[in-house]
N, C-alpha and C positions, 0 to 999 in steps of 0.2 A: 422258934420257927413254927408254922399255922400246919397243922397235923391235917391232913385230908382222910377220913374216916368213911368207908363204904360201909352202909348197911341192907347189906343183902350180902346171900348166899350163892348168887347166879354165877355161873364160871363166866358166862358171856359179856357180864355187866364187870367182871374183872379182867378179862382182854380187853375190851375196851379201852380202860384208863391205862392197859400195861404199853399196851400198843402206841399208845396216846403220850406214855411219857409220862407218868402216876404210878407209882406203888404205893397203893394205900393200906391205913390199917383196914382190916376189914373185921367185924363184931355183927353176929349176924342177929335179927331181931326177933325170931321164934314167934310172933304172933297167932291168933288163928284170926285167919285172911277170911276162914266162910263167918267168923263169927263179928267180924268188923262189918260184912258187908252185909249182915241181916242187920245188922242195927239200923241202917240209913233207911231212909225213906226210899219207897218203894218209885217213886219218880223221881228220883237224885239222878241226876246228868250225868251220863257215863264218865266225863271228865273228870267229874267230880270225886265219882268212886275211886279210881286210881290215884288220884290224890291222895283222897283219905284214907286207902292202904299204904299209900307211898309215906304219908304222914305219922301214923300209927308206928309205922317203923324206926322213924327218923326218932322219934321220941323215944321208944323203946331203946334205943342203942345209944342214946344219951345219958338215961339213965342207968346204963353200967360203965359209962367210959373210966378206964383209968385216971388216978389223979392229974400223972403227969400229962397225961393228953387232953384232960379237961381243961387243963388253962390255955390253952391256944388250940382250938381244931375248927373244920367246919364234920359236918355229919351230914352226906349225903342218902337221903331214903327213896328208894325207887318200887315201883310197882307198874308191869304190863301186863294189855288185856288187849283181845282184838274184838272190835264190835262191827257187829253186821247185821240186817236185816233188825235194829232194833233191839239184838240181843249182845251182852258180855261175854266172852269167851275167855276163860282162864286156860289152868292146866288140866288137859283131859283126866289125867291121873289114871288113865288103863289102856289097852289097848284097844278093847272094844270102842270105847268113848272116845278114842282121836279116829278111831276108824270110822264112825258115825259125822262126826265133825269133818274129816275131811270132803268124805262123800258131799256135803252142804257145801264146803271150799271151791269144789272142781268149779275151774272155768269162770267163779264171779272175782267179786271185789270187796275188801274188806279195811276195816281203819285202823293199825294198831297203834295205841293211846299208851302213853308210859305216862304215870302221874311222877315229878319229880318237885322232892323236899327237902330245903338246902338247911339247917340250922348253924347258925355261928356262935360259936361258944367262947367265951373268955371267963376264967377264973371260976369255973364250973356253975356259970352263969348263960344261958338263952338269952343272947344281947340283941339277934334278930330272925327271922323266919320267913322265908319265900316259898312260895307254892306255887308250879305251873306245869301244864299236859303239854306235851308235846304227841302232833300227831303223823303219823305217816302213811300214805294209801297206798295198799297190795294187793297188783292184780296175780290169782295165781292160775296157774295152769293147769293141764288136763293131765296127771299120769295115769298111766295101763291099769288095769287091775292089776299088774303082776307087776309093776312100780309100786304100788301103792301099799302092797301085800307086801314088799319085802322091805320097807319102808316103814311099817307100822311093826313088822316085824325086830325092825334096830333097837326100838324101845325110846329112840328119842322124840317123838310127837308126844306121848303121854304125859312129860314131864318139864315140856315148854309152851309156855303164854300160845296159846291161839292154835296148838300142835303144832309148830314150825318153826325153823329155822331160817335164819337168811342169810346165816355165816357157817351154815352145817351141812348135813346130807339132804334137809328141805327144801333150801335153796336153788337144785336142780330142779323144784316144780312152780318156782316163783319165776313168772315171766316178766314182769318188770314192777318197781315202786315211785312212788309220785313224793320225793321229800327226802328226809334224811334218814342214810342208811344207818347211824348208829343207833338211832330212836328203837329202829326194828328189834335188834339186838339186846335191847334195856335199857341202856345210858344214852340220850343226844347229847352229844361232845358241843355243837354251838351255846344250847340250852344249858348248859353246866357250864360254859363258859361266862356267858352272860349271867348266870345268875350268880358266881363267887368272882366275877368283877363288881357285882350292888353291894356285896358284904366288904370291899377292899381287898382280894384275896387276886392276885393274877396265876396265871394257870403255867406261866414263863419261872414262876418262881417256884412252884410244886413240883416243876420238871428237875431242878434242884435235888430233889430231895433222895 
């Protein structure tokens, strides 16, 4: 039976699939994300770059799979960023820095990009490899200073893609999204669908598992 292998560490990108009908294994890929993305060219397509995080990982988690789950798995690699006015947005990684980031946030619109990277493995063999972004538009809204302050205060905007949530306590400042809500999250569930339908893998039969 075809092993479904999450690599990431994201709890969001793990509700997802759990909610979905997926318990996967999950091997997480310890990369360094700033040091993937000094490598690329300085005009590499935003889509691009989440990609090649999502990529870097996918391969990194292939390279430690168990025997057993090397002969039959797929290995999915994810990576999100919100891009706005030209720039990438990761994880703020402080408080100060999602507090900055949001003040830019208040009131506009922004595009968050998951690169996702599917590898199909048989006999601890890469028999194929798909790569594609999935994009989702967030408009967000205006919280108070004193939302915003106890909000930066949780600790959760420093330690999510774009400081935000859309299935969390950020969610009360996201006025509406233009596309698909699990994109937002980390995983697109159509996007993952479609893509371990090209490898032969149905997502009917992983519910199975």
């Amino acid at each position: 039976m075809t092993r479904f292998v999450l690599g990431s560490a994201s709890t969001g990108r793990l509700r997802v699939l759990r909610q979905a009908g997926i318990e996967p294994l999950v091997i997480v890929s310890d990369i360094d994300e700033d040091a993937v993305v000094a490598s690329l060219q300085a005009d590499t397509a935003p889509e691009a770059v989440v990609a090649e995080l999502a990529h870097t990982k996918a391969a990194a988690v292939a390279a430690q799979l168990p025997d057993d789950v090397a002969t039959d798995c797929v290995v999915l690699g994810c990576d999100s960023m919100l891009y706005r006015d030209g720039a990438l947005c990761g994880k703020p990684g402080s408080a100060e820095a999602a507090r900055r980031q949001w003040l830019s946030l208040v009131g506009s619109t922004g595009y968050l990009l998951t690169g996702h990277v599917l590898l199909r493995i048989t006999e601890g063999v890469t028999t194929h490899t798909d790569s594609e972004t999935a994009s989702t538009t967030v408009h967000f809204g205006t919280p108070t200073e004193t939302e915003l302050s106890a909000y930066i205060e949780t600790g959760e905007p420093a330690h999510v893609a774009g400081a935000f949530t859309l299935d969390g306590l950020g969610g009360w400042f996201i006025d509406r999204i233009e596309g698909d809500p699990s994109n937002v999250i980390g995983l697109s569930l159509p996007l993952a669908r479609r893509m371990l339908s090209g490898v032969g893998v149905s997502v009917t039969d992983l519910w199975k598992q």
